[in-house]
N, C-alpha and C positions, 0 to 999 in steps of 0.2 A: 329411281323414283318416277320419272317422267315414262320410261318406257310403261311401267307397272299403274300410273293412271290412266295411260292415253288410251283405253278402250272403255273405262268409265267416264270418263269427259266425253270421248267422242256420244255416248248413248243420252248427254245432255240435248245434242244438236238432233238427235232423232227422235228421242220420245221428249215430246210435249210436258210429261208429267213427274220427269226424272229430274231431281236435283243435284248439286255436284256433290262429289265424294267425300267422305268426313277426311279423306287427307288431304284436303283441300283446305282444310280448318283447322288440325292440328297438329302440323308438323312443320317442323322447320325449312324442308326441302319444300312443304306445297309453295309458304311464303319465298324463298328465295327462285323461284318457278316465277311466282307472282312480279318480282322484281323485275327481273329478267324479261316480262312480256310485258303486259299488263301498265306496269308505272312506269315503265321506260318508255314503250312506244306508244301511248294513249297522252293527251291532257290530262295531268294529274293537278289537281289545286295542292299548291306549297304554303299557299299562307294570305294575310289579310293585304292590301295595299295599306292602310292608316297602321300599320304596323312601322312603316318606311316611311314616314307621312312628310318630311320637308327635302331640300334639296340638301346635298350631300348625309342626308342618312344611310348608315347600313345596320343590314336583320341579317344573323347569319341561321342558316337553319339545318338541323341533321334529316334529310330526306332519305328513308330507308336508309341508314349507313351511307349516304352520301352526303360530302359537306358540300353544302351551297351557300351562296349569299344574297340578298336581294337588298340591291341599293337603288336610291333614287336620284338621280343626276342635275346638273345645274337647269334643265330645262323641264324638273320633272317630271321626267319618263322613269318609272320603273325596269330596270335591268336585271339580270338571274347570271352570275357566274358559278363558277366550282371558285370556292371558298381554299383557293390554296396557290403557293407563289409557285411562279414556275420556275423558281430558281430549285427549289431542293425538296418540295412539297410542304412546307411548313403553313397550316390555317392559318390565315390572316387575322381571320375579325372573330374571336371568341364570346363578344358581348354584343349588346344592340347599344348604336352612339349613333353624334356624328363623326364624323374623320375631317371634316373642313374643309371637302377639296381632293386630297389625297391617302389611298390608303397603301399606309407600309405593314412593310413584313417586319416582324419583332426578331427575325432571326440577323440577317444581314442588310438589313433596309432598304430593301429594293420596293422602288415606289409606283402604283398606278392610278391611274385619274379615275374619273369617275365613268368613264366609256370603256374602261379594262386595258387602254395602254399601257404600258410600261415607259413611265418616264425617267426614272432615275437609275441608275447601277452604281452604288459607291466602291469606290475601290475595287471593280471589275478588274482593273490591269493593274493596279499595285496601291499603294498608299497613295491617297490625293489623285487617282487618275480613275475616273467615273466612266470610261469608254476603252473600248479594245479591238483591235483590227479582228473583222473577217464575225463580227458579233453584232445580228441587224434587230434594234431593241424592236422594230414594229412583228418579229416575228415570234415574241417571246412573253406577251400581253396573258391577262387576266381569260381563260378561255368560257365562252359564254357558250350559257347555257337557254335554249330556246325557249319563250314566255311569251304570255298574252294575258292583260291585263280585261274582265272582265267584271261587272256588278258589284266593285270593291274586291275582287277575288283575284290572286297573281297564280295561275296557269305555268305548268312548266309541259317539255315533250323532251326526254333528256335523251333521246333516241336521234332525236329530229327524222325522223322518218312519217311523224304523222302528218297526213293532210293539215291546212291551216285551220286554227280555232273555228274562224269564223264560218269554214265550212262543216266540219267538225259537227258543231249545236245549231245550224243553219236552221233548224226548225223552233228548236225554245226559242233562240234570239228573235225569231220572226211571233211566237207565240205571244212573247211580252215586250213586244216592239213598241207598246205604251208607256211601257217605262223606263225606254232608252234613254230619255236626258232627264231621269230623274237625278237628282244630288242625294247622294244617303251618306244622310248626317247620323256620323256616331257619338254617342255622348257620355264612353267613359266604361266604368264602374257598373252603370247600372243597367249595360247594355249587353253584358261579356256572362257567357257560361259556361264551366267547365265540368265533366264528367268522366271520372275514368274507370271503363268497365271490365271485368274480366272474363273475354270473350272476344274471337277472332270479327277482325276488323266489318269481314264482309256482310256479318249478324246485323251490325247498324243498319249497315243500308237495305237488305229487303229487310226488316223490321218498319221500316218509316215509310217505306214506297209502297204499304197496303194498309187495307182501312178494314180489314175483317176482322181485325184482335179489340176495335173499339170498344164492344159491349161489355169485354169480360175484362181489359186494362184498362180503360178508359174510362169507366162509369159516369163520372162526372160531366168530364168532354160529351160522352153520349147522349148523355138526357139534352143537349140544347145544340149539340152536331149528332144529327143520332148516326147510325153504318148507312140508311135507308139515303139522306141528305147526301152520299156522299158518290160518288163513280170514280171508273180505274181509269186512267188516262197509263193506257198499256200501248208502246211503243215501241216500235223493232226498231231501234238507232242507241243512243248515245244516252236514253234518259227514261225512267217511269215514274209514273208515281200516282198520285190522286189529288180528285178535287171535291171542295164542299162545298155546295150554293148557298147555304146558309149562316155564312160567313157573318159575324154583330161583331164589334170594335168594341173594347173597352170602353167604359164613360169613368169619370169621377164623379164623387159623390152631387157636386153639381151639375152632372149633366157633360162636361167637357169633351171633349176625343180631341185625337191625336189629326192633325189637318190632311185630307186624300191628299194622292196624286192627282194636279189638276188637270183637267182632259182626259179621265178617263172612260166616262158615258158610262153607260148603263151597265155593262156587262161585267163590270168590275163592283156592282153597288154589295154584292153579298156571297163573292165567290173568292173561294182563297185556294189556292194548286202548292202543293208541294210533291215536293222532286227529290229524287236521288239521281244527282248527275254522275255520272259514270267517270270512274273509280269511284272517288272518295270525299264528295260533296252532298251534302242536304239542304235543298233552296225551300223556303215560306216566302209565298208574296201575297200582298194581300192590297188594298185600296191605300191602308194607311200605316202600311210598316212592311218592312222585307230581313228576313231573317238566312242567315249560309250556316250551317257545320260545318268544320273541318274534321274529317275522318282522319287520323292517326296512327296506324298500325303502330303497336310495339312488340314486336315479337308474334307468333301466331295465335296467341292466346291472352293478349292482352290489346285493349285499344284507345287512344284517347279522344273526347268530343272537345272541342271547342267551339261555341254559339258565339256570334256578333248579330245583333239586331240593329237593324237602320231604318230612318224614317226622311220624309220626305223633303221635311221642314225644318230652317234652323229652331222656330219657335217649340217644336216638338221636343227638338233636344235642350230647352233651355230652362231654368230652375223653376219655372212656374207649372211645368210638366214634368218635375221628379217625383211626385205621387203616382201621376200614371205609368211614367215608367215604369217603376216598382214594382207597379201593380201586372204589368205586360209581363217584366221578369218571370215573377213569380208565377204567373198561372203557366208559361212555358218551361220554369222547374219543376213543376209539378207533371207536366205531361209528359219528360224527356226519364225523371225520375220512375215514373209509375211505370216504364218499358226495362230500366235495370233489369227486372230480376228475371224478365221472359228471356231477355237478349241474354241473359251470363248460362238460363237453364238450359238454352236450346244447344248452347257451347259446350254446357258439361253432355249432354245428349250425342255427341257429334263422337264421346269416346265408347260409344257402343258398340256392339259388333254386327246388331240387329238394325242397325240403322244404317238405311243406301243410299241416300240423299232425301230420302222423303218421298210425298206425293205432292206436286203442284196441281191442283183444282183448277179447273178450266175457267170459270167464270171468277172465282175471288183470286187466285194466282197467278193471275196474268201480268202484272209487274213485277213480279218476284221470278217470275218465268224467263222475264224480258231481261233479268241483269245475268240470272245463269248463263242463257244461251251467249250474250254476249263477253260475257268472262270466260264461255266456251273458245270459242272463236278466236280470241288472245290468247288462253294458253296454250293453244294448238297452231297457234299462228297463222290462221285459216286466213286468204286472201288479205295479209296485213304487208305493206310492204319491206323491203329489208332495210331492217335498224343497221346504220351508220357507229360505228365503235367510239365515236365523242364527238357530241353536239355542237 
């Protein structure tokens, strides 16, 4: 499989206008290729932090066929292990709880804190004898898995071979360095959207990092963000996507909105950027609410969305603002909905024989250009350094 794409991937990094290969979209070999590069040696977003939200909570989560866990510690920090004892491999944490402190294995109880130690061994050397010569329990812990908590977003590098986070999106972090100490307050129910489409993972993402499909899916969106309002914010690193200057906030019928971020000046009064951060992330930020998907894969032909929306202010998220919430919901189910049926047609198109990856267009494809080449570059492993066999 890999020999038989590497000279269609490689004509990604040479011609400008070549998209990647439909086996890149609908086989099982392209995703497990993808595994292998791409989500292991990249930051890949695993999940929400408020998912893990008090001290000793755990989230266990299946990432690509790998069991993880993300627990939050008496101090909390957010942590990322492999979800499994190291005594015999048995998954520890099947549900989302808390554990109180400590989690045991349901097979033989061996216990570890909330930093991945291993504190207990019962019955290691016989009945009633919990220790055993020449058996050093600090070498035998919870093995962790490398993470970095950003914008409510928990980061995994299950490779640990990539550079740090923070150098990593050095430029977004620097882009929206206005709203580094923002608090995003989530409020539940009426925050959360889910979507699941039938259609390879990476459809999502150039779908959302371009603003050309506005007039003929978006009609609505268009008449008051028309395509003209809006520019490519095309990036050779880690992230594309687009922005609208034209940016209006929800009102309620009185006139209300949801309260800015304070200090943001001018430059934020009517512009909104969204992103597709590299792999498997979709960011909205706007003056007065910040929106993440979590991209999904299930299998190469199906994918899941998960939406959390946050705002600035506890006020925003509180019962005197559930009308506009609702109302924010609903106009972004409506615009994530109106993209189904392009994102699942372009997937049944990918089983053509007539189709080579397409044409990326120079001036409206230049975000959509921007995530090929760099899903080029990972699966070829081009100047990536070498992935480490467990994090």
């Amino acid at each position: 499989m890999v020999d038989l794409l590497e000279s269609d991937i490689e004509a990604v990094l040479s011609d400008n206008a070549r998209g990647l290969p439909n086996a890149c979209y609908n086989t099982d070999e392209g995703l497990a290729l993808e595994q292998r590069t791409v989500f292991s040696d990249s930051w890949a977003c695993l999940g929400f932090a408020h998912d893990t939200a008090k001290p000793g909570d755990v989230t266990p989560v299946d990432f690509l066929g790998q069991p993880l866990i993300m627990v939050r510690d008496k101090a909390s920090r957010i942590k990322v292990f492999h979800n499994i004892c190291s005594h015999r491999g048995v998954v520890l944490v099947e549900e989302p709880g808390n554990c109180k402190g400590v989690i045991r294995c349901p097979y033989h109880s061996w216990c570890y804190d909330l930093e991945g130690a291993l504190r207990r061994t019962p019955y290691i050397g016989g009945p009633n004898v919990d220790t055993v010569e020449g058996f050093d329990r600090s070498q035998h812990g919870l093995k962790p898995v490398r993470s970095h908590v950003w914008m409510g977003l928990v980061f995994v590098n299950l490779s640990g071979s990539a550079p740090p986070f923070q150098e990593v999106h050095a430029d977004l972090i620097k882009r929206w360095d206005a709203f580094a100490d923002a608090p995003l307050v989530h409020s539940q129910g009426d925050s959360t959207l889910e979507f699941n489409l039938k259609a390879n993972w990476k459809l999502t993402i150039e779908n959302y990092c371009e603003s050309y499909h506005l007039p003929w899916v978006h009609p609505a969106l268009n008449s008051y963000s028309r395509l003209e309002d809006h520019e490519n914010l095309d990036v050779s690193g880690a992230y594309s996507g687009q922005i609208t200057h034209v940016y209006n906030p929800i009102l309620s019928p009185d006139g209300n909105s949801f309260a800015p971020h304070p200090g943001l000046g001018e430059h934020w009064e009517t512009r909104g950027e969204y992103v597709s951060l590299f792999p498997n992330v979709l960011l909205g930020i706007h003056k007065d609410h910040f929106f993440a998907v979590l991209i999904q894969p299930d299998g190469p032909n199906r994918v899941q969305e998960r939406m959390e929306i946050f705002y600035f202010t506890a006020e925003s998220a509180s019962p005197d603002f559930a009308g506009l919430r609702e109302a924010n919901l609903r106009t972004w189910r409506t615009v994530f909905a109106e993209d189904v049926g392009v994102v699942e047609s372009m997937h049944r198109g990918r089983s053509s024989r007539a189709f080579k990856g397409g044409v990326l267009t120079p001036v409206m494809d230049g975000p959509t250009r921007s995530f090929h080449q760099w899903m080029a570059i990972r699966l070829l492993r081009r100047n990536q350094p070498a992935a480490s066999a467990v994090a």
